[in-house]
PQR file with spaces between the fields and no chain letter, atoms N, CA, C, O and H, PARSE charges and radii, in Angstrom:
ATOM       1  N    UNK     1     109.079  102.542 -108.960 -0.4000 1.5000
ATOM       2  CA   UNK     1     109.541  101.510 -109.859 -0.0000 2.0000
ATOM       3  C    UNK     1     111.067  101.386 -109.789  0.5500 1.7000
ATOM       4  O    UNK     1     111.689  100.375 -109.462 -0.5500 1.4000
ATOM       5  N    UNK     2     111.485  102.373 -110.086 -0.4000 1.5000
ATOM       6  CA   UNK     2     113.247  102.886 -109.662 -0.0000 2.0000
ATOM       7  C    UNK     2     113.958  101.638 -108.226  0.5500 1.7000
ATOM       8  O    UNK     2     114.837  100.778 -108.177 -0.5500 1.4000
ATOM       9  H    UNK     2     110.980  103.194 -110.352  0.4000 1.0000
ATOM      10  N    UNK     3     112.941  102.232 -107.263 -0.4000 1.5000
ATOM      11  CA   UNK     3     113.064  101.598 -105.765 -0.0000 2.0000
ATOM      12  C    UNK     3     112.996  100.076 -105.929  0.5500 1.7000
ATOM      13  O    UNK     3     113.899   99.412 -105.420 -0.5500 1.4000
ATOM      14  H    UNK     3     112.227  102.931 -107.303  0.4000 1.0000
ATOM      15  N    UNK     4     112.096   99.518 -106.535 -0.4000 1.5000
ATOM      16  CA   UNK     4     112.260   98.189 -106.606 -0.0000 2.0000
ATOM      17  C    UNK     4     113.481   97.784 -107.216  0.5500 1.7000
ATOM      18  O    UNK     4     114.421   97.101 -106.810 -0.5500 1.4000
ATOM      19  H    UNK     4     111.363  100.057 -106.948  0.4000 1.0000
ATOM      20  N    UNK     5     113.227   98.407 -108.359 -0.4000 1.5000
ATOM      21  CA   UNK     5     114.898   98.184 -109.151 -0.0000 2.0000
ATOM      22  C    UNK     5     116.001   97.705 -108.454  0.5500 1.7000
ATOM      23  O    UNK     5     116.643   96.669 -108.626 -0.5500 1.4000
ATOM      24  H    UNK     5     112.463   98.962 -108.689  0.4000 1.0000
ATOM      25  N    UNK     6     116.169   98.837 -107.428 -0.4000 1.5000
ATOM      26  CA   UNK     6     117.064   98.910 -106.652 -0.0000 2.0000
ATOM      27  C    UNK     6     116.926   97.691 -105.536  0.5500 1.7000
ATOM      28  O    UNK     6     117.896   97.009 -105.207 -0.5500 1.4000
ATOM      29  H    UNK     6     115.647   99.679 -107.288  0.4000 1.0000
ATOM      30  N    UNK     7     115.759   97.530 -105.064 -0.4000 1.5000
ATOM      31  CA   UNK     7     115.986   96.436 -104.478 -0.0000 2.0000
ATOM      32  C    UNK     7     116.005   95.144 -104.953  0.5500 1.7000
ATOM      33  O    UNK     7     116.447   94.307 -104.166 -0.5500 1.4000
ATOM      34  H    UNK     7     114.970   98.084 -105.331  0.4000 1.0000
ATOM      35  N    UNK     8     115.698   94.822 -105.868 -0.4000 1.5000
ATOM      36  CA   UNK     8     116.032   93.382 -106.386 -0.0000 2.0000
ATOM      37  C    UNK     8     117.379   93.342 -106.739  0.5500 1.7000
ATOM      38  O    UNK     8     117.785   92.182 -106.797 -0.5500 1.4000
ATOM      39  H    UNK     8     115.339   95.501 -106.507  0.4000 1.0000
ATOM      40  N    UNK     9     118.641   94.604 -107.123 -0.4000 1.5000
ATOM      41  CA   UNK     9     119.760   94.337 -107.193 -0.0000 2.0000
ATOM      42  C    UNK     9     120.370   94.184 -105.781  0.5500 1.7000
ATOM      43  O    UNK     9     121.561   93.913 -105.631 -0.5500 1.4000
ATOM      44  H    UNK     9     118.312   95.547 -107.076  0.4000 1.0000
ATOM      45  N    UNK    10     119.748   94.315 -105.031 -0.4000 1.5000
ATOM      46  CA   UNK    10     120.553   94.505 -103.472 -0.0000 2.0000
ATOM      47  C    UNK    10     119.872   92.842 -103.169  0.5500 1.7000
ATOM      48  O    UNK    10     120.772   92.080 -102.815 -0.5500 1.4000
ATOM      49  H    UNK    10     118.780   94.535 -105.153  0.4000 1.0000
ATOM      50  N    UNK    11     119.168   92.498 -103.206 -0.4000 1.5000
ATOM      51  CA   UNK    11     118.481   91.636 -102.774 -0.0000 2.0000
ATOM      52  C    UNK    11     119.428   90.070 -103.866  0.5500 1.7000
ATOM      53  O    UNK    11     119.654   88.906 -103.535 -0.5500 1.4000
ATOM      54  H    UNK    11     118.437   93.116 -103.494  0.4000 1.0000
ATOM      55  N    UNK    12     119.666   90.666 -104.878 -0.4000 1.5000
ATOM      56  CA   UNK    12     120.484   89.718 -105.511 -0.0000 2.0000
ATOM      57  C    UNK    12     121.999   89.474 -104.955  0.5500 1.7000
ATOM      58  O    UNK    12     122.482   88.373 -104.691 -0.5500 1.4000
ATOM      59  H    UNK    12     119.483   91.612 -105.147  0.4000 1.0000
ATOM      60  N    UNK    13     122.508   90.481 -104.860 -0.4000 1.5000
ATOM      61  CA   UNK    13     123.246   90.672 -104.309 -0.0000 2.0000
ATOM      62  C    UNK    13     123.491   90.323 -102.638  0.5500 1.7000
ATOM      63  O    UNK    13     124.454   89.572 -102.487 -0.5500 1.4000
ATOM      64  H    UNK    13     122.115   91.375 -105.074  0.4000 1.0000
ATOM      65  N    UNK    14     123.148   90.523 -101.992 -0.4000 1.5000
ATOM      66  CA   UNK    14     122.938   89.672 -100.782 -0.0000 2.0000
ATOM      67  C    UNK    14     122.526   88.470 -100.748  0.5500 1.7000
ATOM      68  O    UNK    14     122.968   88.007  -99.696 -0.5500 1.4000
ATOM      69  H    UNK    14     122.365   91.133 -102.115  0.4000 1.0000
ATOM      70  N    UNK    15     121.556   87.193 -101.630 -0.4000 1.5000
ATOM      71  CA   UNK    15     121.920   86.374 -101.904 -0.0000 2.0000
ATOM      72  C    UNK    15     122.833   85.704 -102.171  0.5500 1.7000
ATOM      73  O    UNK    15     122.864   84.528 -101.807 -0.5500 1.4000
ATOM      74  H    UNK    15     121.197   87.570 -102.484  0.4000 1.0000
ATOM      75  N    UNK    16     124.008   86.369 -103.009 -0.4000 1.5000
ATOM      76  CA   UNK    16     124.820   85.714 -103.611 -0.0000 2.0000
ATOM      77  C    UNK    16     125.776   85.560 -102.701  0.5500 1.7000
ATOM      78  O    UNK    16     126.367   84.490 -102.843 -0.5500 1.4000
ATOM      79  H    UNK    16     123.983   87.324 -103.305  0.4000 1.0000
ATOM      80  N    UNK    17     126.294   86.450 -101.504 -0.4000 1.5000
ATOM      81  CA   UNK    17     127.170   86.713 -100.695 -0.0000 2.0000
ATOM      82  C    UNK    17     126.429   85.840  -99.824  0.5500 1.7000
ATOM      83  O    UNK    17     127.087   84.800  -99.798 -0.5500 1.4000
ATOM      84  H    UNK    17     125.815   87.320 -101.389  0.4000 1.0000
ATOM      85  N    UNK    18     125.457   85.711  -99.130 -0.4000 1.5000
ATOM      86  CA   UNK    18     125.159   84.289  -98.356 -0.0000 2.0000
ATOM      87  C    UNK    18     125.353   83.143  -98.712  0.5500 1.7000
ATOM      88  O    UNK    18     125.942   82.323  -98.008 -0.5500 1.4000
ATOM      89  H    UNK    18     124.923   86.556  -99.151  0.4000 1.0000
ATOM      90  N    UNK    19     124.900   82.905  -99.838 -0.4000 1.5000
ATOM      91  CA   UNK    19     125.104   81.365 -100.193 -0.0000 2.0000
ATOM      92  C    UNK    19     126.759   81.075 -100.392  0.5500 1.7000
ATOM      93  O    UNK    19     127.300   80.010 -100.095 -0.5500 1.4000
ATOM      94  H    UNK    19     124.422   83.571 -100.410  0.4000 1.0000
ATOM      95  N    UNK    20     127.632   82.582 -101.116 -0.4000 1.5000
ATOM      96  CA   UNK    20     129.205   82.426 -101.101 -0.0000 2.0000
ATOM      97  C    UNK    20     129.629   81.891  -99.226  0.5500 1.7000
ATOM      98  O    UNK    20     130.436   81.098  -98.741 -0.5500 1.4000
ATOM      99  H    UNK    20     127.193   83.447 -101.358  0.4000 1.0000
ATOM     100  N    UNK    21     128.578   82.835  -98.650 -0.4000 1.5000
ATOM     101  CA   UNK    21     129.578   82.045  -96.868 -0.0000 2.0000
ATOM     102  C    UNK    21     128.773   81.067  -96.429  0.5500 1.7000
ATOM     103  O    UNK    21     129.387   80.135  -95.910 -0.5500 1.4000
ATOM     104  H    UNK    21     127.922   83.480  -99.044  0.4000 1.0000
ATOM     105  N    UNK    22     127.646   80.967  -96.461 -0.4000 1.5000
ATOM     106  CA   UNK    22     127.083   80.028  -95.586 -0.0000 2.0000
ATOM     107  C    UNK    22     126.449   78.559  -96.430  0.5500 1.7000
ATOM     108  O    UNK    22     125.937   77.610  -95.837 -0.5500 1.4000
ATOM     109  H    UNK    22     127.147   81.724  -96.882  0.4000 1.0000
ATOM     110  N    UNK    23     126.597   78.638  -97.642 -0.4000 1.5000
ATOM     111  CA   UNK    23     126.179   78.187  -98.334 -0.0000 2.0000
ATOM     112  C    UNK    23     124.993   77.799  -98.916  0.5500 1.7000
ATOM     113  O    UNK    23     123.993   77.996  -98.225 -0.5500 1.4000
ATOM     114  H    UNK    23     127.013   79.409  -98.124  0.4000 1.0000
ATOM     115  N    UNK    24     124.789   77.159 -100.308 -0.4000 1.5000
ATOM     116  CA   UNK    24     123.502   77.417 -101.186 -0.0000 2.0000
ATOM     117  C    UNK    24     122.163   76.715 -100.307  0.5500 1.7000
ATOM     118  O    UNK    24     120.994   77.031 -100.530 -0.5500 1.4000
ATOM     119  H    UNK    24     125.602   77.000 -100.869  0.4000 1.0000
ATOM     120  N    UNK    25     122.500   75.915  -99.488 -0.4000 1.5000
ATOM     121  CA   UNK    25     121.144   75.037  -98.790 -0.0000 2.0000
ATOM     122  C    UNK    25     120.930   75.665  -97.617  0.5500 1.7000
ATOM     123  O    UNK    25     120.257   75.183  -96.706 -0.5500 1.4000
ATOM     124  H    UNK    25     123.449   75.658  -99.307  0.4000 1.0000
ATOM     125  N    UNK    26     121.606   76.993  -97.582 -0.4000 1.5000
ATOM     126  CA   UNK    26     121.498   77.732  -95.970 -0.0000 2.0000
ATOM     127  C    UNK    26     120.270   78.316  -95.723  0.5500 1.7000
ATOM     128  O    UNK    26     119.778   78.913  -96.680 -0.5500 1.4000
ATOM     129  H    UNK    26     122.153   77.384  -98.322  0.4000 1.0000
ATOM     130  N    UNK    27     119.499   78.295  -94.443 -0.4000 1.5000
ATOM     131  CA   UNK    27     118.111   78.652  -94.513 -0.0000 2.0000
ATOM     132  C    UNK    27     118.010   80.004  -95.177  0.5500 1.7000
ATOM     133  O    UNK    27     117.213   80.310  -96.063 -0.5500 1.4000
ATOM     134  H    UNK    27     119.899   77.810  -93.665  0.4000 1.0000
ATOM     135  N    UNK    28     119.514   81.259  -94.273 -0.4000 1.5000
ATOM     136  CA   UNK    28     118.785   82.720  -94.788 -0.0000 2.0000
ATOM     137  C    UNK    28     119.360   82.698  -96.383  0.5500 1.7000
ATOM     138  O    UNK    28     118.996   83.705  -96.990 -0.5500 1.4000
ATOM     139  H    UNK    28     120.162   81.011  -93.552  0.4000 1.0000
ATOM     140  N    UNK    29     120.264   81.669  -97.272 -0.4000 1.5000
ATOM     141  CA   UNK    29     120.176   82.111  -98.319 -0.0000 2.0000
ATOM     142  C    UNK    29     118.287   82.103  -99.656  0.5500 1.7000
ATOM     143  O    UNK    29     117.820   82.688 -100.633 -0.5500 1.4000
ATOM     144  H    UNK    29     120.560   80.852  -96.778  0.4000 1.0000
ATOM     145  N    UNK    30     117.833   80.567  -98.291 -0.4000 1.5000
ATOM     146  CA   UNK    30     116.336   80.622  -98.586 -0.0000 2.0000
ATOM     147  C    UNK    30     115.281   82.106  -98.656  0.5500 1.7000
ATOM     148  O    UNK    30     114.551   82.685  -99.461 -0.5500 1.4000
ATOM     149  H    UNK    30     118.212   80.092  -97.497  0.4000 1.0000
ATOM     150  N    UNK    31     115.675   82.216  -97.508 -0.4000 1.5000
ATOM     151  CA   UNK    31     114.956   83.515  -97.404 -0.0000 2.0000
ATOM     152  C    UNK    31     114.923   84.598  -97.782  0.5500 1.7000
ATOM     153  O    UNK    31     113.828   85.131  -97.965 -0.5500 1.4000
ATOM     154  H    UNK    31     116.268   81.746  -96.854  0.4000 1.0000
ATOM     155  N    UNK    32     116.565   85.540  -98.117 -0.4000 1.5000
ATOM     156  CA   UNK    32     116.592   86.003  -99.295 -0.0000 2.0000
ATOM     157  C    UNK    32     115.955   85.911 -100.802  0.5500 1.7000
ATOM     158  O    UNK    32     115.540   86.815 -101.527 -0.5500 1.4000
ATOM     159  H    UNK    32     117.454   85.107  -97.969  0.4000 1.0000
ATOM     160  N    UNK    33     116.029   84.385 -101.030 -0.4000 1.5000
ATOM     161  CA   UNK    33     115.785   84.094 -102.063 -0.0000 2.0000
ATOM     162  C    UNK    33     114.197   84.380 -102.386  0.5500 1.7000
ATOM     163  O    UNK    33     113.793   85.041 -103.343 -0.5500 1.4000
ATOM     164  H    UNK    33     116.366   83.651 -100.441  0.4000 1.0000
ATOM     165  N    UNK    34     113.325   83.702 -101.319 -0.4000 1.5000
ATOM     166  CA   UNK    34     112.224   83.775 -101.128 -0.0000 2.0000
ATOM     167  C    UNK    34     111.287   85.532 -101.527  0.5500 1.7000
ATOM     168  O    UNK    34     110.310   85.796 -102.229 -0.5500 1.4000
ATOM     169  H    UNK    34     113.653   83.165 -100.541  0.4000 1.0000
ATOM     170  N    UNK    35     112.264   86.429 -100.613 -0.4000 1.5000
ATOM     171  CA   UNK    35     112.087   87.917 -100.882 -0.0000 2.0000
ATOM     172  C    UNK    35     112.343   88.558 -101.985  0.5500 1.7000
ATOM     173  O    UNK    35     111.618   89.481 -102.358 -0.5500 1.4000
ATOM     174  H    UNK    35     113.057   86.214 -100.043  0.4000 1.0000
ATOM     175  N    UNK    36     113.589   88.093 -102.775 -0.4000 1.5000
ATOM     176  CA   UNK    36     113.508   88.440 -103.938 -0.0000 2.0000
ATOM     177  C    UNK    36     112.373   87.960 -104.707  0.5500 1.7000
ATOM     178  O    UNK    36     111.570   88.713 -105.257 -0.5500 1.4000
ATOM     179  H    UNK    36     114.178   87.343 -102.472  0.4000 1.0000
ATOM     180  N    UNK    37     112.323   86.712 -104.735 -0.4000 1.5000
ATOM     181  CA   UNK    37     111.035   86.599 -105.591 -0.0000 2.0000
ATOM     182  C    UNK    37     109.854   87.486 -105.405  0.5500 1.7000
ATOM     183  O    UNK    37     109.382   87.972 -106.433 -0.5500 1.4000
ATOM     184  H    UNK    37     112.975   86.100 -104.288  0.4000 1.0000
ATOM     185  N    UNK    38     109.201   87.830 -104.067 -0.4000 1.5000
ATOM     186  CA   UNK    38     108.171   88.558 -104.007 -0.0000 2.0000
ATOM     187  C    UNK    38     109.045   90.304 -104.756  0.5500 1.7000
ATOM     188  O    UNK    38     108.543   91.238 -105.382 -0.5500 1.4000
ATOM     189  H    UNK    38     109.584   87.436 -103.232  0.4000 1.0000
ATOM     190  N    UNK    39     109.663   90.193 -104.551 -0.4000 1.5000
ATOM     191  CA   UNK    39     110.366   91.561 -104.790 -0.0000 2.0000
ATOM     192  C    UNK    39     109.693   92.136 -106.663  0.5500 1.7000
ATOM     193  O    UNK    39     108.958   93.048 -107.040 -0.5500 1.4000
ATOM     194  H    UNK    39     110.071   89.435 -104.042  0.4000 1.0000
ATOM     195  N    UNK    40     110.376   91.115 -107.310 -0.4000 1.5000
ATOM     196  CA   UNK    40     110.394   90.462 -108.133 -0.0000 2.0000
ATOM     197  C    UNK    40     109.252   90.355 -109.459  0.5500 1.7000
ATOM     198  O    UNK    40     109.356   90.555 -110.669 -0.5500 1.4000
ATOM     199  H    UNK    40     110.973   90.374 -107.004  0.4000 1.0000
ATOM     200  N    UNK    41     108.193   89.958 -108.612 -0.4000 1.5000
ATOM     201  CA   UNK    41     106.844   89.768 -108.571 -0.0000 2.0000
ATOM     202  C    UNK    41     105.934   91.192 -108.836  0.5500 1.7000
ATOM     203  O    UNK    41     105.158   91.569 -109.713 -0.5500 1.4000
ATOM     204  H    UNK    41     108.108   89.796 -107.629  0.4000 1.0000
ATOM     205  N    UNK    42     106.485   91.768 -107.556 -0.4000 1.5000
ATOM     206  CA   UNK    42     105.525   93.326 -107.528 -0.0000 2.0000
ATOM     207  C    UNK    42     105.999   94.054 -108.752  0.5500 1.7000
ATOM     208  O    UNK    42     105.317   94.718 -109.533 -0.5500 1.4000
ATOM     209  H    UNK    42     107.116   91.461 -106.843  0.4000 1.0000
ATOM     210  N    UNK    43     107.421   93.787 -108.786 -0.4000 1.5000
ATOM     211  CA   UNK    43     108.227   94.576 -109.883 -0.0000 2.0000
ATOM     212  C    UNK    43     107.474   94.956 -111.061  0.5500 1.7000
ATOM     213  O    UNK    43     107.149   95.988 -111.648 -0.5500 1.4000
ATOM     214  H    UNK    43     107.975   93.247 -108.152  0.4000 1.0000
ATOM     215  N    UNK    44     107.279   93.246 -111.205 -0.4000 1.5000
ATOM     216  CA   UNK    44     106.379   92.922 -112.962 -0.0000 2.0000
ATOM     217  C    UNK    44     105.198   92.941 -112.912  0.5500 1.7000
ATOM     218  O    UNK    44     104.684   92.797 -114.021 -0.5500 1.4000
ATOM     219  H    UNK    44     107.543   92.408 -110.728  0.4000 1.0000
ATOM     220  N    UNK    45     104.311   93.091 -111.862 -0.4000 1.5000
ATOM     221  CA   UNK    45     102.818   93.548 -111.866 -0.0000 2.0000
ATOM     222  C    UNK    45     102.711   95.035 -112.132  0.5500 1.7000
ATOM     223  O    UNK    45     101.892   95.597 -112.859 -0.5500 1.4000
ATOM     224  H    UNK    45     104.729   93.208 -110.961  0.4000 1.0000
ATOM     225  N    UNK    46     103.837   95.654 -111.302 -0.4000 1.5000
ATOM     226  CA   UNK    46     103.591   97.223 -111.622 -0.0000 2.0000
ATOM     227  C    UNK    46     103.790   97.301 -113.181  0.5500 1.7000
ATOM     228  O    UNK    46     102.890   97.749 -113.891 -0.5500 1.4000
ATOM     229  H    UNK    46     104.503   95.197 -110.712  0.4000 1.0000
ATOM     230  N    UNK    47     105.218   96.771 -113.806 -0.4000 1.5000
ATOM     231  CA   UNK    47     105.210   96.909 -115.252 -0.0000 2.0000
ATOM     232  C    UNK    47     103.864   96.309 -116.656  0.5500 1.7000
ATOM     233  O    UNK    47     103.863   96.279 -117.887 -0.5500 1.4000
ATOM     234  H    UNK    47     105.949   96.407 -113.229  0.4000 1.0000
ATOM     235  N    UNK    48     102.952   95.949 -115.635 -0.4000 1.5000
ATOM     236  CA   UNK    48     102.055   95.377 -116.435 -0.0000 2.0000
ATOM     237  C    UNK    48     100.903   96.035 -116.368  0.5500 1.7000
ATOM     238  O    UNK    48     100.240   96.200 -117.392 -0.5500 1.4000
ATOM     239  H    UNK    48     102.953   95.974 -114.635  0.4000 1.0000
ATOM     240  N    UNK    49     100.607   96.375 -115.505 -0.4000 1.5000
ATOM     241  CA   UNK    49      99.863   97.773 -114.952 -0.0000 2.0000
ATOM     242  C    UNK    49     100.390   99.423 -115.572  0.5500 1.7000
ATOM     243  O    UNK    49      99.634  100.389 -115.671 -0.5500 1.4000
ATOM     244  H    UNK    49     101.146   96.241 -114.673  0.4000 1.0000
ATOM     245  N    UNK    50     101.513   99.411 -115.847 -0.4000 1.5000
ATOM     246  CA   UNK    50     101.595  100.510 -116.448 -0.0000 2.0000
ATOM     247  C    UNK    50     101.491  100.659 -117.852  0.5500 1.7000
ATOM     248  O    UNK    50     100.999  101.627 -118.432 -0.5500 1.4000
ATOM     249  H    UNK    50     102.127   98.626 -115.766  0.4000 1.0000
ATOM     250  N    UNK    51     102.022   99.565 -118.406 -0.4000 1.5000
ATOM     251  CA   UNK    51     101.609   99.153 -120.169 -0.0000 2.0000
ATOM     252  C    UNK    51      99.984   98.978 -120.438  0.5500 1.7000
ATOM     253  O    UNK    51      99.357   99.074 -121.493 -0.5500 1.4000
ATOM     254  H    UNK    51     102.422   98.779 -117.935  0.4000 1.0000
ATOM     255  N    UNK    52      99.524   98.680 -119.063 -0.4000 1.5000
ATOM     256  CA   UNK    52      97.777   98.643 -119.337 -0.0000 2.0000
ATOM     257  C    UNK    52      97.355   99.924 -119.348  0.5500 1.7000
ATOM     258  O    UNK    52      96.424  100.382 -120.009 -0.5500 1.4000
ATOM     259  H    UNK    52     100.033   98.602 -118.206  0.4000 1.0000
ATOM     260  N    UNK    53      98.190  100.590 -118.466 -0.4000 1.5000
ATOM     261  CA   UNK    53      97.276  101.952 -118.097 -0.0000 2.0000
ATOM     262  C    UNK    53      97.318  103.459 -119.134  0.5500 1.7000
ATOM     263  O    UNK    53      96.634  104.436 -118.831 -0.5500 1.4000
ATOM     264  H    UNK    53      98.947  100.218 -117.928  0.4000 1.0000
């Protein structure tokens, strides 16, 4: 859970620094973006899964 943590701040973070150089309509700031979301996603299934469990 920690690990994800960690990657959705890195993953934010590297977004933000792409779209700062290459800008916001740039494909890899898409794709970043795209990964965070799945990132994102698993994050809050695990947290929902653990309040169930």
């Amino acid at each position: 859970m920690e690990t994800l943590w960690y990657e959705i701040e890195y993953l934010r973070q590297k977004m933000h620094v792409t779209a700062h150089m290459k800008g916001i309509s740039h494909p890899d700031v898409l794709m970043v973006s795209q990964k965070l979301d799945e990132v994102i996603s698993e994050f809050y299934k695990l947290t929902l899964i653990q309040k169930a469990g």
